[in-house]
N, C-alpha and C positions, 0 to 999 in steps of 0.2 A: 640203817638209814642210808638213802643211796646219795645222797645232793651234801650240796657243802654245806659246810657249821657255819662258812662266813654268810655265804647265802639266807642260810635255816635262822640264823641270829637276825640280820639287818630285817627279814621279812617277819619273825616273831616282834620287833621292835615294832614295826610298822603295824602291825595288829594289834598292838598294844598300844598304841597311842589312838588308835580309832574307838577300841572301847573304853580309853580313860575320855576323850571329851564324850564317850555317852556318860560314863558313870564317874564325874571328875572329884566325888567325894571320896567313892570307895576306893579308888588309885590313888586318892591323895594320901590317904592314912595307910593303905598298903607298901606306898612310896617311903612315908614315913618310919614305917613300920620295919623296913629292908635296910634303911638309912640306919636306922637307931643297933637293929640289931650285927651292922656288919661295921659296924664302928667302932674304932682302936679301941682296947680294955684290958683286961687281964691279958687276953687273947688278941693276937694283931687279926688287921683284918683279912691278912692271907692265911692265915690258919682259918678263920671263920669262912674265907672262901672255899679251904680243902673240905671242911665239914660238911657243906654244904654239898658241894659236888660228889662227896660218898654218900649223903644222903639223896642225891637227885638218881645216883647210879641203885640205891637200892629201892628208890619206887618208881622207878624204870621212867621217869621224864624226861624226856629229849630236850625240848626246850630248857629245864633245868642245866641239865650236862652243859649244852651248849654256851649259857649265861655264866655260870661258874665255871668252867676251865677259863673263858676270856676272864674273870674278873679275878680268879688265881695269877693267868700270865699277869695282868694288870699291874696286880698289886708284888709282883716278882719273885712268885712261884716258879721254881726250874723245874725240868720234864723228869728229874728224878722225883721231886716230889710231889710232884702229880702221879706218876706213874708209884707212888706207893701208897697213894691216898686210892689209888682205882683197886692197888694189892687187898687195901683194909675192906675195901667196900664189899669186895669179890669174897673174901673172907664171910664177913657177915651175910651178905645178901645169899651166899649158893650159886647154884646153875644158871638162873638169869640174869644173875647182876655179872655173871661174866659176858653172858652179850650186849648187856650196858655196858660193863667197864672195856670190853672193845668198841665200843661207840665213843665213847668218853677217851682212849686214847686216841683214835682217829680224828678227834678234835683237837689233842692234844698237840698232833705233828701239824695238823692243819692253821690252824694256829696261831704254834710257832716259827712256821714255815717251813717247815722241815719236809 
């Protein structure tokens, strides 16, 4: 990915908010949907953010990576534990999930401003 994650983020929002007022039911329970599932539990919801972002890394979404590494710093994920969450991902996923999990840490520094 050649363009910024802060860029790639703010402009996936902005698309996203043009097809929820088309379709403002199926966003709303999608919304819900996101809500419910990344909500304190057993699991905090930075661990559910890491989860998340090894699974965006192994079915290769960009938009995903980008949403979950912000919503990992968010919730005060450090770049070690992002940068192990990209290790597990790259594990499972193979040879592509290593050009996602360089993608996914080039968000990572991006970021956190590093």
């Amino acid at each position: 990915m050649e363009q910024s994650y802060t860029e790639f983020n703010r402009h996936k929002k902005k698309l996203t908010a043009a097809y929820g007022k088309a379709s403002p039911d199926v966003m709303a329970g999608f919304r819900h949907l996101q809500q419910e599932a990344l909500k304190e539990g057993a699991l905090s919801t930075k661990q559910k953010e890491l989860i998340a972002l090894g699974i965006a890394i192994a079915v290769r979404c960009d938009g995903c990576i980008g949403a979950h590494v912000a919503g990992a710093i968010h919730q005060g994920a450090t770049k070690q534990e992002l940068v192990e969450t990209i290790d597990v991902a790259l594990l499972m996923g193979g040879g592509p999930s290593i050009v996602y999990g360089s993608e996914a840490y080039a968000a990572v520094e991006e970021l956190l401003g590093e």
